[in-house]
Residue, then its C-alpha position, 0 to 999 in steps of 0.5 A: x901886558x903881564x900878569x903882573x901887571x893885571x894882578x894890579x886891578x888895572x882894567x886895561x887888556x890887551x886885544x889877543x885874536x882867538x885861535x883859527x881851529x880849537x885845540x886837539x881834544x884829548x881822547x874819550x876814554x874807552x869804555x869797550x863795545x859792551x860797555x856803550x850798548x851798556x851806556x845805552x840801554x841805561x839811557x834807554x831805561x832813563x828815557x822811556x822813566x822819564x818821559x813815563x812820568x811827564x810833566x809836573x807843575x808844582x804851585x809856587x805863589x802866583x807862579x809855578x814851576x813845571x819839571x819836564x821830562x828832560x828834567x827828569x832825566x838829567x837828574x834821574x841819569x845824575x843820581x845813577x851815576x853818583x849811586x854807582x858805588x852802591x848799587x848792583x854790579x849791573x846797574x854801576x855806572x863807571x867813570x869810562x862810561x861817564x866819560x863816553x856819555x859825556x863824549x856823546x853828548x855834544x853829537x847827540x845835541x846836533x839832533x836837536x840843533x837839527x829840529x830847531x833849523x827845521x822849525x826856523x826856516x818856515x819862520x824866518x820872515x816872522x823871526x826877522x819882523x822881530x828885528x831890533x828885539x833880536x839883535x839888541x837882546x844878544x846884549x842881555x846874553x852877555x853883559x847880564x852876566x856881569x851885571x847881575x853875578x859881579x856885584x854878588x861875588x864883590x859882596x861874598x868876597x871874592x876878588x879876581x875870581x868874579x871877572x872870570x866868574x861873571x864875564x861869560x856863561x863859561x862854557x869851553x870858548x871861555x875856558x880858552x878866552x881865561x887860559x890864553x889870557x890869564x892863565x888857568x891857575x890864576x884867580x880869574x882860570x879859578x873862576x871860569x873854571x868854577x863856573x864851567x862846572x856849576x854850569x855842567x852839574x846844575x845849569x840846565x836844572x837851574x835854568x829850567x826851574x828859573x825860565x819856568x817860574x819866569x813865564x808862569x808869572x805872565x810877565x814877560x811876552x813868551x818870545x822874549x823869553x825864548x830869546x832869552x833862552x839862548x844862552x849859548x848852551x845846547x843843554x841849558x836852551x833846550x831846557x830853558x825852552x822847553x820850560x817856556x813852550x811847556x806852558x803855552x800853546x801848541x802854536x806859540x810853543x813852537x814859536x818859543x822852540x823857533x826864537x830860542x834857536x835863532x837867539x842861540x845860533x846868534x849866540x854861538x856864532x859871535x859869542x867867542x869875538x863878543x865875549x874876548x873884545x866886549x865881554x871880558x874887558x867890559x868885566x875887567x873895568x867893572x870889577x876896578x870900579x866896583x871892588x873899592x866900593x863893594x869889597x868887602x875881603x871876606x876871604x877867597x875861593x877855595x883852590x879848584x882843581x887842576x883845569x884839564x880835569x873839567x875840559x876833559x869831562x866834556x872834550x870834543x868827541x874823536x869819533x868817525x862818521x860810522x861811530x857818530x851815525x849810530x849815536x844819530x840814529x839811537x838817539x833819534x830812535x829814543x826821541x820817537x820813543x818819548x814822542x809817543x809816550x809824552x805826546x801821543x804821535x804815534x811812530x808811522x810812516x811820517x815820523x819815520x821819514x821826519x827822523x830820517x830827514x833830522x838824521x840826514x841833516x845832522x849827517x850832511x852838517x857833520x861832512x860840511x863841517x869837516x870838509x869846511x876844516x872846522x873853520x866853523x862850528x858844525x852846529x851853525x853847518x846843521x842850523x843851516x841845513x835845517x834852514x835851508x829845507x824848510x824855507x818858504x819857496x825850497x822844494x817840498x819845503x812843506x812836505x819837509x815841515x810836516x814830516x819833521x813837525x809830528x816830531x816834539x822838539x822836547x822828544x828829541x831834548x830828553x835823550x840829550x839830557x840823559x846822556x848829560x846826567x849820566x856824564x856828571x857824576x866825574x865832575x862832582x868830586x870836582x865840584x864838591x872843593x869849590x866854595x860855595x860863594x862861587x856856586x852862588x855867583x855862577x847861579x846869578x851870571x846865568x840868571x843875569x844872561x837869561x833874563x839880561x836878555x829877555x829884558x832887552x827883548x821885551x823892550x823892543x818889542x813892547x817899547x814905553x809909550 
């Protein structure tokens, strides 16, 4: 099929088959040795604030919402970044180093990937008793993005730009999906590129602030919600999850942690083929059906920039296993950090051992990954692993649940955050030329992913008598 021809509104798509590898990354831009210990112990400093500051509920009707210290530090870490020009020669925050911490991220959240392993494997029988709640609410995650964001672009304006706005969270497997298929200079490469980057600036702080009002109302069973969270996204589930489990208790907390990774494993893992032959087609349809109704041509999206600027901001890392290893161990070192001041475990022995036994988790991922030639993303190699060792019947399984279970699964989100909000500031020029109406779009498609899902789930596990 041409372009042409899609430029016509015809729903038909041609089935294209995704690639077998990812493409090449193009390298991280150097920030030197000095400029990463700088990276750092900014971090460092973001952390240890963060956590300092805690938890904050803020009353809002019958509902409240809870800014974590995750929260904190993604915003603390932004507003560093986008203060850097006025700030003192030390404390300025280039774009190399932007660029590094954006590198550093996707490693760094593996450590996270790591504890969610951990806390699934000793729940795998209760996750599995929740049966059809679990598969069928991985439609939620990707229809709801169109149900809820495709009207909302239709009503603002917005013609071919919505499909690649609402088909997809747009994360980089979309990016793909849109540049093979239409091109990332069409209206629909437009779209999915703005909602990459309202999802990089604002998701995680949305998604929280959404999830967190959400489970104060009491509406929803927490396990719902928590499959809810799993939108594919490391940072966004990390912070949709931690909203949740903030406000339960410490038993059904780590329940909350549990079915979010399992819903966000399931996700990742299909997410790519669901969103390329169901997802994607099923937008198209939708925007032929609906744009005579709802259309209102009241103008198009403003021209976004050029599509490698935001896939650059967030590449694949090329570090060696040496590199990746220290990034493992510093983050791990500033989880134990927030472990003792958030939730007062002190760093003995144990904790010791369970952040060795995360790290060696992540590590023997990584090796699997690479020696798997890629074939499969290493987060699915490290879930697997931290299945694996915790498992009822695997040896020591209990002695390994204990060790990594004084570990909050929040400790360890917060550093990941960090280095998230210390990378945003080079795409927020990016940012600032799309139209409002899209960033509008792109809040409602990952409302719709979250609560498309957590609809579903609640469904089936309190069907209507």
């Amino acid at each position: 099929m041409t372009s042409a021809t899609l430029a016509t509104g015809s729903p038909a798509v041609a089935p294209v088959t995704p690639p077998a590898t990812p493409p090449v990354p193009p390298p991280v831009p150097s920030a030197g040795r000095a400029g990463i210990v700088i990276l750092f112990l900014l971090a460092l400093v973001v952390v240890t604030l963060a956590e300092a500051i805690g938890n904050v509920a803020i009353p809002l009707g019958h509902g409240k919402i809870v800014l974590l210290p995750l929260l904190w530090a993604l915003l603390m870490g932004g507003g560093l970044g986008l203060a850097a020009p006025r700030l003192p020669r030390a404390l300025r925050l280039p774009v190399a180093l932007q660029h590094a911490a954006g590198a550093i991220l996707q490693p760094a959240l593996l450590l996270f990937v790591a504890k969610l392993g951990l806390l699934v494997g000793g729940s795998l029988p209760k996750i599995l008793g929740a049966g059809w709640a679990l598969a069928f609410q991985e439609f939620g995650h990707f229809f709801g993005t169109m149900v809820f964001g495709l009207p909302v672009a239709l009503l603002l304006g917005l013609k071919r730009e919505a499909i690649g706005a609402t088909f997809s969270v747009g994360r980089e497997p979309s990016l793909a999906i849109i540049g093979e298929r239409y091109g990332m200079a069409s209206p629909e490469g437009r779209g999915v590129l703005a909602e990459y980057l309202t999802g990089t600036v604002f998701g995680a702080v949305f998604i929280a602030l959404l999830a967190g009002l959400i489970a104060s109302l009491g509406i929803f069973n927490p396990l719902a919600l928590a499959m809810g969270a799993g939108v594919g996204s490391g940072s966004m589930m990390a912070a949709a999850a931690g909203a949740i489990a903030a406000q339960q208790t410490p038993e059904m907390a780590k329940e909350v942690a549990t079915f979010a990774a399992a819903s966000n494993l399931i996700t990742t893992t299909i997410g790519t083929y669901f969103t390329l032959f169901l997802s994607l087609p099923f937008t198209v349809w939708a925007y032929g059906v609906l744009e005579p109704i709802l259309g209102r041509g009241r103008g198009r999206t403003e021209t976004a920039t050029a599509p490698s600027e935001a896939v650059v901001a967030h590449a694949a890392p090329a570090f060696g296993l040496p590199a990746l290893v220290l990034i493992w161990l510093a983050t791990a070192a500033f989880g134990l950090i927030g472990n003792r001041l958030t939730y007062g475990t002190a760093i003995d022995g144990q904790v010791l051992t369970g952040a060795a036994i995360i790290v060696g988790a992540v590590v023997v991922g990584e090796v699997l990954y690479r020696l798997a030639g890629r074939r499969l993303p290493a987060v699915v190699w490290v879930s697997l692993i931290g299945m694996a060792l915790t498992y009822p019947g695997t040896p020591f399984s209990t002695d390994i649940a204990a060790a990594t279970g004084r570990i909050n699964f929040l400790a360890l989100a917060t550093p990941i955050l960090a280095f998230a909000g210390l990378s945003l500031a080079k795409d927020f020029s990016a940012f600032r030329r799309l139209g409002w109406r899209i960033v509008v779009v792109s809040f409602m498609a990952n409302a719709g992913t979250f609560l498309g899902a957590a609809l579903i789930a609640q469904f089936w596990m309190h069907p209507p008598v």
